[in-house]
N, C-alpha and C positions, 0 to 999 in steps of 0.2 A: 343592331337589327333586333326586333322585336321576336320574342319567341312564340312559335304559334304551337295550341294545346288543340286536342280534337276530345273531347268529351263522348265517348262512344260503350256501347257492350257489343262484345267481341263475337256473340254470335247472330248480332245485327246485320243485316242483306248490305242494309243502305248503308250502316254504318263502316263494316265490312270493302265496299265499293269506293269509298271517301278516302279509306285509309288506300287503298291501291292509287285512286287516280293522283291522290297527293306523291303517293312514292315514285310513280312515272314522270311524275315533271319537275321532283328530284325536288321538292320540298321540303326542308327541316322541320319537323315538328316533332313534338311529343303525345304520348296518348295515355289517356288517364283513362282508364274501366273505372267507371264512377258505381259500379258495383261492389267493387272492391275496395275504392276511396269514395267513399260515397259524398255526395254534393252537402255541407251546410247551408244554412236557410240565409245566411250572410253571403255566401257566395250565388245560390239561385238568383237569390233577389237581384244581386250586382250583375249578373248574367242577363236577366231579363230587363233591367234596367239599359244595358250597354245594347240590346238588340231594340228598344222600343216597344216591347210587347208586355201582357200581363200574362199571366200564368195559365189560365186558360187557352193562352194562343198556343201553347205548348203541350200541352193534355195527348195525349195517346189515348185516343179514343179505340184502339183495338186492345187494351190491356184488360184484362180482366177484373183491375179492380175500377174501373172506370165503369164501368156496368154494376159492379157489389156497389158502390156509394153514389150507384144514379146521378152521374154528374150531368143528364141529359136533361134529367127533372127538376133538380135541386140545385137551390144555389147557396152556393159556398161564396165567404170574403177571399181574398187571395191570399190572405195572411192562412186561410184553415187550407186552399189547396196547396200552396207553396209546403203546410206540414205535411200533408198526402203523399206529394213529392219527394219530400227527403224519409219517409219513411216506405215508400212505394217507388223506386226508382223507375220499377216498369211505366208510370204513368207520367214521364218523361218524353216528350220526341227526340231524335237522335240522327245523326250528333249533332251535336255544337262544337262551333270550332270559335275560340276565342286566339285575336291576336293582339294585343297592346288595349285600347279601347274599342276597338271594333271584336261584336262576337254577332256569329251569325247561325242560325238554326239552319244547315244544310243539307235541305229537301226542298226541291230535287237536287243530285247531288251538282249539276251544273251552276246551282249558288257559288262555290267554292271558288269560282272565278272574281266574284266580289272581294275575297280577301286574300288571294296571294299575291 
């Protein structure tokens, strides 16, 4: 059985909510604070790769530094937000839950039903 990781910060609402509804319906997983192990640009890419999406689809646009480098104005290749990312975790959506090759950015948190 494939191990499932939930990619989260610990004082995230949503992220927070994912971890609970996963422990209710008695889910194995692990949980990485990618704050604390923070994401390489090897592993984002592969993340964003395994969901279908580019790096902007991902973007927290409520972060702060999402407004400092006008991502609403300006455009960035993915290769310079993907560096934004691993050096700016806040401008990250949350969480991601990665299981085998399926990873899924879950929000709203009733995604999660896609990958258990």
């Amino acid at each position: 059985m494939e191990k499932m990781i939930v990619y989260h910060k610990p004082t995230c609402t949503t992220s927070r909510k994912v971890i609970k509804a996963l422990e209710e319906k008695g889910v194995d997983f692990e949980k990485v604070n990618y704050y604390k192990k923070p994401f390489t640009k090897t592993k984002l890419k592969n993340l964003l790769r395994a969901m279908n999406m580019k790096a902007q689809d991902i973007l927290r646009k409520r972060a702060k530094e999402y407004k400092e480098f006008d991502f609403k104005n300006k455009k960035y290749t993915q290769a310079e937000i993907i560096d934004f990312m691993v050096q700016y975790p806040d401008l990250i959506e949350r969480p991601i839950i990665e299981k085998g090759d399926k990873v899924i950015l879950a929000r709203p948190i009733e995604k999660i039903e896609e990958i258990i």
